[in-house]
C-alpha positions in Angstrom: 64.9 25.5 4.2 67.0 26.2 7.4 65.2 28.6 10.2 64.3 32.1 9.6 65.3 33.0 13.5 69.2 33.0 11.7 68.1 34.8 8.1 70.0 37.9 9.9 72.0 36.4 11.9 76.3 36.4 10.2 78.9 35.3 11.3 81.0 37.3 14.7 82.5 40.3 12.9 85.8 40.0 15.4 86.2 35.9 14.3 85.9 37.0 10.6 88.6 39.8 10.8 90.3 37.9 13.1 90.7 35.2 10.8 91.6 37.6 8.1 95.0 38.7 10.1 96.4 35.4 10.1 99.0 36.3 7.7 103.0 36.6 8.1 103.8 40.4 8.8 100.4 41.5 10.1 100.0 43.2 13.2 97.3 42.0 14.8 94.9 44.2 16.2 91.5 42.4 16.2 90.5 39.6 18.8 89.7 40.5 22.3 92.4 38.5 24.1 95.7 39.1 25.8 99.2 36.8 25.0 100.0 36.3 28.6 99.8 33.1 29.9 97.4 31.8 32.3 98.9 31.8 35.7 100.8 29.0 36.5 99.0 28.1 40.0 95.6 27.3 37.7 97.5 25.6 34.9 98.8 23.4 37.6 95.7 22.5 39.2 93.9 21.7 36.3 96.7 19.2 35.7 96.1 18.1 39.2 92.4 17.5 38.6 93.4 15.9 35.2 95.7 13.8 36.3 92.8 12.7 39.8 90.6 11.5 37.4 88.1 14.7 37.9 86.4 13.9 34.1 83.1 13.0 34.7 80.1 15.0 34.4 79.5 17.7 37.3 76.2 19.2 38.6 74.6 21.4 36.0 75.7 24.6 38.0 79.4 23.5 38.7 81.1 22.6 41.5 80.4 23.4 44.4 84.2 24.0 45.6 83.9 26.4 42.8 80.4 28.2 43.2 81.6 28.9 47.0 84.6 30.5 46.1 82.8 32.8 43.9 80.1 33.5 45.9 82.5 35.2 48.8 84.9 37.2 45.8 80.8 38.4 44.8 80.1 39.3 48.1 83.4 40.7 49.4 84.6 42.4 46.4 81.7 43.4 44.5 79.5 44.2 47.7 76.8 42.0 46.2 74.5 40.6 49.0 72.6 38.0 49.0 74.6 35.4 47.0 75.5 32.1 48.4 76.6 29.0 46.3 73.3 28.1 45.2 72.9 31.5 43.6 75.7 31.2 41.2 75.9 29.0 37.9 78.9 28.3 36.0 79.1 27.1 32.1 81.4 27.5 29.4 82.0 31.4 28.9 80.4 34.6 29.1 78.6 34.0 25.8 76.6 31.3 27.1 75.4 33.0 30.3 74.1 35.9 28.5 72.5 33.6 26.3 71.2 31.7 29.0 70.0 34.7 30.8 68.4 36.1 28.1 66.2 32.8 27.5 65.5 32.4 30.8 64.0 36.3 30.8 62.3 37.6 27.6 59.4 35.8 25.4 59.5 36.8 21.1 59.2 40.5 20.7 60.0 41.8 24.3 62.4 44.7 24.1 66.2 44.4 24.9 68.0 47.7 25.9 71.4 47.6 24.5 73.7 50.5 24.7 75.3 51.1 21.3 78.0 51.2 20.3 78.3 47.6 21.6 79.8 44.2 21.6 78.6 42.5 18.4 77.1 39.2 20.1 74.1 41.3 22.7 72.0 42.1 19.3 72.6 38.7 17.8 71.5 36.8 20.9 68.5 39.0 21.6 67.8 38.1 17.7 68.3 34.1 17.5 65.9 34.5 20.9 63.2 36.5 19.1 63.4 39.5 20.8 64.1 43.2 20.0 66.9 44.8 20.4 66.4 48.5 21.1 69.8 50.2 20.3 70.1 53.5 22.8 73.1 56.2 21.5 76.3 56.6 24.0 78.1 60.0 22.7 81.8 59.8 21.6 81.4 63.3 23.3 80.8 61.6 26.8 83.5 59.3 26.2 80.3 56.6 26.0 79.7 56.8 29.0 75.8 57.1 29.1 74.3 60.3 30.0 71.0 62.6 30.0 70.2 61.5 26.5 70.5 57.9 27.4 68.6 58.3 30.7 65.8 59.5 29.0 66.0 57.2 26.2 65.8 54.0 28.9 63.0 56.0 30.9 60.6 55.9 27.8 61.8 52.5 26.8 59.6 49.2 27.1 62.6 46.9 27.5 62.1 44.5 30.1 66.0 43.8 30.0 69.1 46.2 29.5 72.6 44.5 29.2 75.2 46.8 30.1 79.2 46.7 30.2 81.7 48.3 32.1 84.4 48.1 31.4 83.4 48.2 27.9 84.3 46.2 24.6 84.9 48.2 22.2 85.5 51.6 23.8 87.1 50.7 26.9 84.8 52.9 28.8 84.2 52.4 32.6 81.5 53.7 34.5 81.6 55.9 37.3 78.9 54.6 40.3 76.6 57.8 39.7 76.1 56.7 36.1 74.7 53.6 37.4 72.8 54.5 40.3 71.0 56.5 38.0 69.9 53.6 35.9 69.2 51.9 38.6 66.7 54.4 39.6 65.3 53.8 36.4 65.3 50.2 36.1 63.9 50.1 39.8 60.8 51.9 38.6 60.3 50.3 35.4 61.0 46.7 37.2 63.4 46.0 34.8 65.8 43.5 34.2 69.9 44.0 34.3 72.6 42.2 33.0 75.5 43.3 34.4 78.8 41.6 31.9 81.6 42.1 33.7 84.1 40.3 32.1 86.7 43.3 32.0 86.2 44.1 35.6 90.1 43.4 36.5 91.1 45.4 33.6 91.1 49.2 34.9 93.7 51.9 34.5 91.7 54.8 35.8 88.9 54.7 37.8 86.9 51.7 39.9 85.1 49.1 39.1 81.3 49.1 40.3 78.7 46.2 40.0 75.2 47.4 39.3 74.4 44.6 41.6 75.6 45.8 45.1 72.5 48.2 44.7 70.2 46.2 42.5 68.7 42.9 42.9 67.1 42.3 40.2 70.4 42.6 38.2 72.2 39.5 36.7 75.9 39.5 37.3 78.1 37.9 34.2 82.1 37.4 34.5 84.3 35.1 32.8 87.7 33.8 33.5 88.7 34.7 29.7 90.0 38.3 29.7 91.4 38.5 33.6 93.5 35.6 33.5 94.0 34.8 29.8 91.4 31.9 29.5 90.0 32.8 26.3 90.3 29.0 24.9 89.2 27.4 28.2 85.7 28.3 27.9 84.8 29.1 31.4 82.6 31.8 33.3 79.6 32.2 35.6 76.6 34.2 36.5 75.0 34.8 39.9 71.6 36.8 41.3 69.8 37.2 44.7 67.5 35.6 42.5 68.0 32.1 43.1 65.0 31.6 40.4 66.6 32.9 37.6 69.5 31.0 38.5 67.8 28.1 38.2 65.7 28.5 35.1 69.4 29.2 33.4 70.1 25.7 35.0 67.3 24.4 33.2 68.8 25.8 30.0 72.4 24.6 30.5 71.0 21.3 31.3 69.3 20.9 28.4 72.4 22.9 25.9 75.8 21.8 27.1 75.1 19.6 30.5 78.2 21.5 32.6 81.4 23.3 32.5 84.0 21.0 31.9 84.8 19.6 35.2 88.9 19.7 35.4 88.7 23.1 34.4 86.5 24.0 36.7 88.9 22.3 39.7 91.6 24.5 37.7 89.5 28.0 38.1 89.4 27.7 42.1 93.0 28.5 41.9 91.9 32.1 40.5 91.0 33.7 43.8 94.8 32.8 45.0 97.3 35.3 45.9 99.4 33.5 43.7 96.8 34.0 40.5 96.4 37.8 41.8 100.0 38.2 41.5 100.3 37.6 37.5 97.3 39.0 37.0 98.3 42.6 39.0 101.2 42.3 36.3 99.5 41.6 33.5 97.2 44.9 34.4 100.7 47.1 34.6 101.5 46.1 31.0 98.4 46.6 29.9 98.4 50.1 30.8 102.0 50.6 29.2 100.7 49.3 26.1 97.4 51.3 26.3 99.3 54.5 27.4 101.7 54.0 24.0 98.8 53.3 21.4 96.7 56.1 22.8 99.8 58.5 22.6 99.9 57.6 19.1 96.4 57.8 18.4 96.4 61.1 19.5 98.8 62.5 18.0 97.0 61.6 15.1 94.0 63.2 15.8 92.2 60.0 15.8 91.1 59.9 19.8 90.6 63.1 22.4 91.0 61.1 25.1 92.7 57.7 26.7 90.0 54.5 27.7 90.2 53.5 31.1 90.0 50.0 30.8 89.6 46.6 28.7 92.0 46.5 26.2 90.4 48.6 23.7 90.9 52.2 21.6 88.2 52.8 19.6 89.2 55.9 17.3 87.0 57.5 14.9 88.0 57.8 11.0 87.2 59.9 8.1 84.7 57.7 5.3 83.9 54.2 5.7 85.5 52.0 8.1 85.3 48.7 6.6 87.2 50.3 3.6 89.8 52.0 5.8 90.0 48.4 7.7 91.0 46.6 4.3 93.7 49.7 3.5 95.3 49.1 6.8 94.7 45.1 6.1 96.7 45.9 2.7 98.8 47.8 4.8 99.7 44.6 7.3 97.8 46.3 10.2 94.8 44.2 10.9 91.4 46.2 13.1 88.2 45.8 13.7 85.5 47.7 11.6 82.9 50.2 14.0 80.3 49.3 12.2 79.5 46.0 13.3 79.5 47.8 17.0 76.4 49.6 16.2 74.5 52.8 14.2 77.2 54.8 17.0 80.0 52.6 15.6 80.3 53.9 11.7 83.6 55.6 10.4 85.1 54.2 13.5 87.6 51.4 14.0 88.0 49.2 17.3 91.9 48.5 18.0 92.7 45.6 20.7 96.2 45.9 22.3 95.8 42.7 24.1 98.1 40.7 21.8 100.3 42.8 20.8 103.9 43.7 22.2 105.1 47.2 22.8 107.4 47.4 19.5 104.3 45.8 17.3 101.9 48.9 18.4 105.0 50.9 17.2 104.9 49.5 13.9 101.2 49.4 13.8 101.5 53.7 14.3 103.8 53.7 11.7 101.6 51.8 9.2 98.7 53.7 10.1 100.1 57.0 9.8 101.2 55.8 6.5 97.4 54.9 5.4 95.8 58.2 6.7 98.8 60.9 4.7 98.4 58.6 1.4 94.5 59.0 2.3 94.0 62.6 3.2 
């Protein structure tokens, strides 16, 4: 009756647990968002736009205000070369760029590297498109942070795309530069495609941020406005490659899906590259890292993590048994996590804890609680 393309295809794991928090007492550990508020400066200017009459319809890729403004943070931050306004295409979120990438690149049953453990939406897109995802083992040993095993993994594969993340959802791993000028010595010689999602890229505590496209043009790069200035609801992020036909052909796709960003937001989002934006958002960062550097203490102490992510807003500690049974004890418990499993093969008897949302004295609480599940557990 309805399409076999979605026969294996469920519902987000993170919006189902999510959902499942939403009761008094719980702390909530689960969605991948912060509880800052967007900075003021944007909020104001998409008032502005709102209040100008900026409603219509814009150009399929955005506007061009917006596009230009990217295009120099790509090119001046990132060290990407090569990207001008045309090159860049904004729509509504991270999601949909991948999506639209992915369309835009592989035919039914080319192959789709995708590190695992990984973010739970890379298999089902691949899988709505008709492709196959090929899932290639990060070690908890290596902090998943690809290495010798992947490489060779990737060498022998016959993906015409890899999606890769740094920093990563859910292990809030970064990757050093070697790591990825070695796979893009692979990729160069397999002429394979990269997308780069970069959504996290603010969000670092140790370490720098590279971009896979500074060295490699055939690499898509994917950011969003969601995670670095706490725009989850607004739907908005963009994509840009040397490329300017893949660009395009993901045009063709937004054109066809959901027309444009929504324009006042996009007026709004300019306002991000100000000094005034970077200000909350260098904030933001510092509590972050408290937050991280509390949990991870925590964690630690019992014997759940060896050692501290460097970014996101993710812990992703590894269990004893079955994590979607130690997720509903903790749920029981009013503590309210991810499952591994959902994350990949890589992800089982492991739990993925967001500290986003939560307040210094909640991640207390949530220690307390958790400690209280493992002893009546052991």
């Amino acid at each position: 009756m309805f399409a076999a393309r979605l026969k294996d295809i469920g519902e987000s794991a993170t919006f189902k647990y999510s959902r499942l928090a939403k009761k008094p007492g719980v702390i909530d550990f689960t969605q991948g968002k912060t509880n800052f508020m967007t900075p003021k400066v944007i909020v104001e200017a998409t008032k502005k736009a709102l209040d100008e009459g900026k409603i219509s319809y814009t150009e399929v890729k955005g506007i061009v205000e917006l596009r230009k403004v990217i295009s120099e943070k790509l090119r001046e931050v990132n060290n990407i070369e090569g990207i001008d306004e045309n090159k860049v295409i904004v729509s509504c979120g991270a999601k949909h760029l991948i999506f639209e990438a992915l369309m835009s690149l592989i035919n039914p049953h080319d192959v789709v590297a995708i590190p695992d453990p990984s973010w739970v939406s890379y298999e089902a897109i691949v899988k709505i498109l008709e492709g196959k995802p090929q899932f290639i083992k990060l070690s908890e040993e290596n902090g998943y942070v690809p290495d010798e095993n992947f490489y060779h993994e990737l060498e022998n594969s016959k993906a015409k795309v890899l999606i890769i993340n740094s920093p990563n959802n859910p292990t809030g791993a970064v990757y050093p530069k070697k790591v990825f000028e070695k796979i893009i010595d692979i990729a160069e010689r397999k002429d394979m495609w990269i997308i780069s999602d970069e959504i996290y890229e603010r969000l670092i505590y140790d370490g720098s941020h590279f971009s896979p496209g500074s060295k490699y043009e055939k690499t898509i790069t994917i950011n969003s406005f969601s995670k670095e200035f706490s725009m989850t609801g607004w739907r908005l992020g963009y994509a840009a490659c040397p490329h300017s036909e893949v660009i395009e052909k993901m045009a063709v796709v937004q054109s066809q899906t959901v027309s444009c960003a929504v324009s006042f937001i996009q007026y709004g989002a300019i306002k991000a590259f100000s000094s005034e934006a970077e200000e909350e958002v260098a904030l933001m960062v510092k509590k972050l890292k408290e937050r991280r550097d509390l949990l991870c203490k925590g964690l630690k102490k019992l014997g759940l993590i060896r050692n501290y992510p460097n970014g996101a807003f993710y812990v992703f500690p590894k269990i004893k048994g079955n994590d979607f049974k130690f997720s509903d004890m903790l749920l029981e418990n009013q503590v309210a996590v991810i499952p591994g499993s959902p994350f990949g093969n890589e992800g089982k008897s492991h739990l993925r804890i967001s500290y986003g949302g939560v307040s210094l004295e909640e991640i207390k609480i949530g220690l307390e609680r958790i400690k209280k599940v493992i002893e009546e557990n052991d």
